[in-house]
DSSP file (Angstrom, degrees, kcal/mol; ACC not computed):
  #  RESIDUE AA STRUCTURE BP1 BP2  ACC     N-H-->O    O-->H-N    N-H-->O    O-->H-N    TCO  KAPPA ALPHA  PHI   PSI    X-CA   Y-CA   Z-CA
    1    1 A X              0   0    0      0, 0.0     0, 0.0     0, 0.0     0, 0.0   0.000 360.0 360.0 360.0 120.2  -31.6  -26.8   37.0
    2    2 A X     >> -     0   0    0      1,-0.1     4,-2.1     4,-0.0     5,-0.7  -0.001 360.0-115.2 -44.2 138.5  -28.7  -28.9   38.5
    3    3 A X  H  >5S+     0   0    0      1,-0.2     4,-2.0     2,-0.2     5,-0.3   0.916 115.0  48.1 -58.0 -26.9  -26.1  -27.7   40.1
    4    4 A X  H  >5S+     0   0    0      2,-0.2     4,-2.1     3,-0.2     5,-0.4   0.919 108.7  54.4 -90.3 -20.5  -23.6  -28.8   37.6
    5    5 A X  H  >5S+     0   0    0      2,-0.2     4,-1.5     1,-0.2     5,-0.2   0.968 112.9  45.4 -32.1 -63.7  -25.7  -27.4   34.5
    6    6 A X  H  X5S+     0   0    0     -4,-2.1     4,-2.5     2,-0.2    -1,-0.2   0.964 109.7  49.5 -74.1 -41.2  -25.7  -24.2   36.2
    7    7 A X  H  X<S+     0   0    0     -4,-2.0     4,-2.1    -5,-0.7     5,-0.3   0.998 112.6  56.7 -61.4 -57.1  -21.8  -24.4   37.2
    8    8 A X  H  X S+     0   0    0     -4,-2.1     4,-0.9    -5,-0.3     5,-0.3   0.826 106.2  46.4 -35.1 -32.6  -21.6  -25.3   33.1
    9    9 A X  H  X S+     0   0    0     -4,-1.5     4,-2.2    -5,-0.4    -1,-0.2   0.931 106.9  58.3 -95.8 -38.9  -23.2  -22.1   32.2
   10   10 A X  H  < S+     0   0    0     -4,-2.5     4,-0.4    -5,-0.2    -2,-0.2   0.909 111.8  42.2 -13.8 -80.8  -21.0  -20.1   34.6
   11   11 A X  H >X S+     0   0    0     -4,-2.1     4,-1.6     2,-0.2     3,-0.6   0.874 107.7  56.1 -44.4 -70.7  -18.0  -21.3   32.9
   12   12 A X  H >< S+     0   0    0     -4,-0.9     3,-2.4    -5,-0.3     5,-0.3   0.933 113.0  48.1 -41.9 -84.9  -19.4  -20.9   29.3
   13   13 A X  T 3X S+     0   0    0     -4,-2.2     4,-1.2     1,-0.3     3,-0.4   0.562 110.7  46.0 -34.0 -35.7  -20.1  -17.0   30.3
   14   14 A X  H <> S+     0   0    0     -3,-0.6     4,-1.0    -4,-0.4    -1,-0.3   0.304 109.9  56.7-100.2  10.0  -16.9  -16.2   31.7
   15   15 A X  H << S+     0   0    0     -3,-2.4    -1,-0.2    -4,-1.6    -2,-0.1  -0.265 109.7  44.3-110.9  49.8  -15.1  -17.9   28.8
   16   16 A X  H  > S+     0   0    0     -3,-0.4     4,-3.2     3,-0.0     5,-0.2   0.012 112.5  52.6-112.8 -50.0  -16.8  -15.7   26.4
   17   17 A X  H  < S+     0   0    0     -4,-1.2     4,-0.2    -5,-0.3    -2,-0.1   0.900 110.0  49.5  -8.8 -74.3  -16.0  -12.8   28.8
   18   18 A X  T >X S+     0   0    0     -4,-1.0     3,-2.3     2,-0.2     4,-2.2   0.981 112.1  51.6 -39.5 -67.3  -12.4  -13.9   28.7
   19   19 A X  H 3> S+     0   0    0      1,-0.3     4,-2.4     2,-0.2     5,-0.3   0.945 109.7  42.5 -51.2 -56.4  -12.8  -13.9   24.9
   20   20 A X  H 3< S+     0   0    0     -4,-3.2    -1,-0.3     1,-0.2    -2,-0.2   0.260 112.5  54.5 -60.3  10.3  -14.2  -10.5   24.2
   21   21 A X  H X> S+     0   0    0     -3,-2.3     4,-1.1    -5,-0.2     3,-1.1   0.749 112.3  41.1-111.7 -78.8  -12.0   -9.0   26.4
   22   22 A X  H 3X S+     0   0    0     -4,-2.2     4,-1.9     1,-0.3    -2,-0.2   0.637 117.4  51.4 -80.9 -21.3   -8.7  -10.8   24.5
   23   23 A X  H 3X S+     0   0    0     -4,-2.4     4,-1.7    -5,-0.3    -1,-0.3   0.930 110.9  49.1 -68.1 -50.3  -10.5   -9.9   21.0
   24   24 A X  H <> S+     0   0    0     -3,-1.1     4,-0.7    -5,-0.3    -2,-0.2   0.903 114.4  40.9 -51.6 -41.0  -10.8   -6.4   22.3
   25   25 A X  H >X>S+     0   0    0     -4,-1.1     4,-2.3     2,-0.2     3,-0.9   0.951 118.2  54.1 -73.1 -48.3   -7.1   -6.2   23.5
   26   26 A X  H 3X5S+     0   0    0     -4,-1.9     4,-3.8     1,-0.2    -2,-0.2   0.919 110.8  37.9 -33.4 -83.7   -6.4   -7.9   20.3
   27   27 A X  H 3X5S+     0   0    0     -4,-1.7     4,-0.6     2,-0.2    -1,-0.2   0.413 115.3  57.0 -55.1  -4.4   -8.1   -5.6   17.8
   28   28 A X  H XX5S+     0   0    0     -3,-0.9     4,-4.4    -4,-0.7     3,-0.9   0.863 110.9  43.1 -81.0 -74.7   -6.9   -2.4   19.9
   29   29 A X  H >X5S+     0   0    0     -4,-2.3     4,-1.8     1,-0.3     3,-1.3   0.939 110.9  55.1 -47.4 -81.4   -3.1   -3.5   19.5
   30   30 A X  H 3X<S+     0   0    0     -4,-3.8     4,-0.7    -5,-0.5    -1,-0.3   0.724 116.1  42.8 -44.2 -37.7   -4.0   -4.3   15.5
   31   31 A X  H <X S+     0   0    0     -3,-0.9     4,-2.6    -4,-0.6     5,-0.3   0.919 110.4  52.9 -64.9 -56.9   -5.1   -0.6   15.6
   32   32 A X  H <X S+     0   0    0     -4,-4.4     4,-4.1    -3,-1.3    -2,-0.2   0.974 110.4  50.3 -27.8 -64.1   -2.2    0.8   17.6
   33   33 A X  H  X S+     0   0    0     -4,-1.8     4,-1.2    -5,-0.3    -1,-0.2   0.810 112.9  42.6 -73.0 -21.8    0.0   -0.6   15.4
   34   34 A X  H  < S+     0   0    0     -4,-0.7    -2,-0.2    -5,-0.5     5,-0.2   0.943 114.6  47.3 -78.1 -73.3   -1.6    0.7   12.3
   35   35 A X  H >< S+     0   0    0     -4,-2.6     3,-1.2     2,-0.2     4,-0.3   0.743 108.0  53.9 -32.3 -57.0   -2.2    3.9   13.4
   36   36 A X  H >X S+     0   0    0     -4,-4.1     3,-3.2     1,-0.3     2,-1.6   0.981 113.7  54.9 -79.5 -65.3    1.8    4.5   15.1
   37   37 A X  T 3< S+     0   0    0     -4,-1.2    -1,-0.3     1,-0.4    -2,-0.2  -0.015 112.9  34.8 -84.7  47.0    2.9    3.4   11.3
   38   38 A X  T <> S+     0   0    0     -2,-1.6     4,-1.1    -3,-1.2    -1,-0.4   0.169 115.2  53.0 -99.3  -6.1    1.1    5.7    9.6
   39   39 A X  H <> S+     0   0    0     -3,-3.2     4,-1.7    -4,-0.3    -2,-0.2   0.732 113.7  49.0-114.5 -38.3    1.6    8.4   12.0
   40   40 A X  H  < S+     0   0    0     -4,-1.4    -3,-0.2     2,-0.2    -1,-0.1   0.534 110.2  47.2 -69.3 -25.7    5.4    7.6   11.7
   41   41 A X  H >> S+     0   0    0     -5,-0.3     4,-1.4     2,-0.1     3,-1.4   0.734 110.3  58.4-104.3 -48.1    5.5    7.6    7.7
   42   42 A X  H >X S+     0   0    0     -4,-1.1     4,-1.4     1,-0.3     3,-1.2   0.991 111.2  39.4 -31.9 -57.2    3.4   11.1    8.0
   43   43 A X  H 3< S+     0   0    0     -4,-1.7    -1,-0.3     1,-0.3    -2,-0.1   0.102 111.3  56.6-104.5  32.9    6.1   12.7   10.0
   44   44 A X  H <4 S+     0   0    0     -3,-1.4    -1,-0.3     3,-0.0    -2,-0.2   0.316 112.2  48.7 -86.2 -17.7    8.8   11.1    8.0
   45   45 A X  H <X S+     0   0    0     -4,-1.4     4,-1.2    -3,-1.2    -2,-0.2   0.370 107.3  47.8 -61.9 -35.4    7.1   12.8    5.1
   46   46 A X  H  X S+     0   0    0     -4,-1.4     4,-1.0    -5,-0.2    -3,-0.2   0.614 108.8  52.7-121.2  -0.1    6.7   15.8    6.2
   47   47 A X  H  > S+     0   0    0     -5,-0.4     4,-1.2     2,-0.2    -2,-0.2   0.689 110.7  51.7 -84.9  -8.5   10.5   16.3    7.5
   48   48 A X  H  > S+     0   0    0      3,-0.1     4,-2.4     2,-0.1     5,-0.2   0.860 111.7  44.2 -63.1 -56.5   11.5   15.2    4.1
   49   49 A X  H  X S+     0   0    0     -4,-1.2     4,-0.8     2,-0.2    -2,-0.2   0.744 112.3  56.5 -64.5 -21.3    9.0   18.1    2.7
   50   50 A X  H  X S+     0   0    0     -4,-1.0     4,-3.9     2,-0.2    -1,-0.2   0.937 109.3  46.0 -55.5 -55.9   10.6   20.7    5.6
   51   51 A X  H  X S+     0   0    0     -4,-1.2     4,-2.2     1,-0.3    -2,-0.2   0.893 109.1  52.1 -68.9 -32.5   14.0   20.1    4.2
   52   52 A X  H  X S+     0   0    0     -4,-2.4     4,-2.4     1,-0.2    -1,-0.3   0.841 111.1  50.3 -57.9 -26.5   13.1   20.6    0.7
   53   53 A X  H >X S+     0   0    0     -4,-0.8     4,-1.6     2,-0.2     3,-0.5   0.958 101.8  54.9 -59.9 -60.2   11.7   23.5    1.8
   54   54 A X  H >X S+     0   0    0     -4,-3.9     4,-1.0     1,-0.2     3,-0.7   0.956 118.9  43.1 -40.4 -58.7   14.9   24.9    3.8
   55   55 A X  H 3X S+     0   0    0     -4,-2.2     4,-3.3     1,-0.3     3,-0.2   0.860 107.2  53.0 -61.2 -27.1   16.8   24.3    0.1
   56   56 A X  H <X S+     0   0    0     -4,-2.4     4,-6.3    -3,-0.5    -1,-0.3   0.930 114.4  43.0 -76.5 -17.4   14.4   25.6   -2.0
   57   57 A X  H << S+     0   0    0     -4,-1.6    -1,-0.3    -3,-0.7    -2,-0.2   0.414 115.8  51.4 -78.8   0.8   14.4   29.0    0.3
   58   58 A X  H >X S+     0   0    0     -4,-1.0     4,-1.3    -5,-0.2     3,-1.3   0.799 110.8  47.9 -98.6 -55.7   18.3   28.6    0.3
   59   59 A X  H >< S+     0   0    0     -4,-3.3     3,-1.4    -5,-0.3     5,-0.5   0.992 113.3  45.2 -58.2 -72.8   18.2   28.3   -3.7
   60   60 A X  T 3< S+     0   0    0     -4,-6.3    -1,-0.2     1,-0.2    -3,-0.1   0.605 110.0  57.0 -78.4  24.7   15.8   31.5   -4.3
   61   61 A X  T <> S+     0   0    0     -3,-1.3     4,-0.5     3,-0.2    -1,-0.2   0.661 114.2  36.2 -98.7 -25.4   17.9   33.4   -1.9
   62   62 A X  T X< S+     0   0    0     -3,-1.4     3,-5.0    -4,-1.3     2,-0.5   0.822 114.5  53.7 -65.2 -95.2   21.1   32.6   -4.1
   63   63 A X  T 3> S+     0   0    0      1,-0.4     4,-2.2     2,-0.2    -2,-0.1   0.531 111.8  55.1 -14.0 -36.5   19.1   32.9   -7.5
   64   64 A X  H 3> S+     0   0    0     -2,-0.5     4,-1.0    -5,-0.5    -1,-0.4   0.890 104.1  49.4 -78.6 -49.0   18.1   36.5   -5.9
   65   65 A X  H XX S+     0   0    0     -3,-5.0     4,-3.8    -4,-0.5     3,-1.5   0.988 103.7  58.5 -41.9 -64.4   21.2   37.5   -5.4
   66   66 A X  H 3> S+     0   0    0     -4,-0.5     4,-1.9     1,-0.3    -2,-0.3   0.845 108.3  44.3 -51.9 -37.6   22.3   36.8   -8.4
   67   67 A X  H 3< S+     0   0    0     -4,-2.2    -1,-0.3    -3,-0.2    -2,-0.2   0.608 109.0  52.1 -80.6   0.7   19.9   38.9  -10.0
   68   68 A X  H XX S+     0   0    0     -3,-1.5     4,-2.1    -4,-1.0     3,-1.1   0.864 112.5  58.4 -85.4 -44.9   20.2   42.1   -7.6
   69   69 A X  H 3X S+     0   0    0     -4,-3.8     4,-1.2     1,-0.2    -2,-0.2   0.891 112.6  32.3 -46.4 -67.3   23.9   41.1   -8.9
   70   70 A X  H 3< S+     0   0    0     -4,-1.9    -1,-0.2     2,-0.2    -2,-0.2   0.138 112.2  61.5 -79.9  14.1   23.0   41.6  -12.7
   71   71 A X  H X> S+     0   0    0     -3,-1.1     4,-3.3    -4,-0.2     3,-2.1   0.790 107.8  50.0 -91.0 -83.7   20.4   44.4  -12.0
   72   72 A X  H 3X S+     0   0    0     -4,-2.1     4,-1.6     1,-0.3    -2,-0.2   0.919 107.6  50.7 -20.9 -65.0   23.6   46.3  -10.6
   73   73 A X  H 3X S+     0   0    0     -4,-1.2     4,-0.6    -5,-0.3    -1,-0.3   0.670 104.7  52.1 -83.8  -2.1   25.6   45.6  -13.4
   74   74 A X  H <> S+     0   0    0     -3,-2.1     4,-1.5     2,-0.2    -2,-0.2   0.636 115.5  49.7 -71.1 -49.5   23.0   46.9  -16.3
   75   75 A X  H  < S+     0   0    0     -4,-3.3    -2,-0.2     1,-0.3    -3,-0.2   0.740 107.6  52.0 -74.6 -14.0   22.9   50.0  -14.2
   76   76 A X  H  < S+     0   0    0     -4,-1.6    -1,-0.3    -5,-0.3    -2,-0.2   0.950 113.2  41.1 -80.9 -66.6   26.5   50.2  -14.0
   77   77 A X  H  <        0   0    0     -4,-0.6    -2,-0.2     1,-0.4    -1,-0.1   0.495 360.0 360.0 -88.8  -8.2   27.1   50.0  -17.8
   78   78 A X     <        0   0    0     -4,-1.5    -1,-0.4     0, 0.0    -3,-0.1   0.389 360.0 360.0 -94.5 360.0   24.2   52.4  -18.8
């Protein structure tokens, strides 16, 4: 084999190297970026589900009141 044949095959090997290495970084980043927006719409999701939570435990702490209220006031009038 000639020496430039062989320098020619060199070249062809580390520019596929090169490539699979910039497809790898490529497809890594394309993951990255999928992954941090999903990961980001989860936990935007589940502080939206927190707060309903805080209200609805704010709500049956009123609504409870109110009925200790009207519990009270049957027992009053009997």
């Amino acid at each position: 084999m000639n020496k430039r044949r062989k320098k020619n095959i060199e070249h062809q090997h580390l520019a596929a190297l090169v490539y699979e290495e910039g497809m790898k970084k490529k497809i890594e980043e394309e993951m990255r970026s999928k992954y941090e927006k999903r990961i980001n719409y989860l936990i935007g999701a589940n502080n939206e589900l927190f707060h309903k939570l805080e209200q609805c435990e704010k709500e049956k702490e009123r609504f409870a009141s109110i009925a200790a209220n009207i519990i009270l006031n049957n027992e009053e009038l009997t």
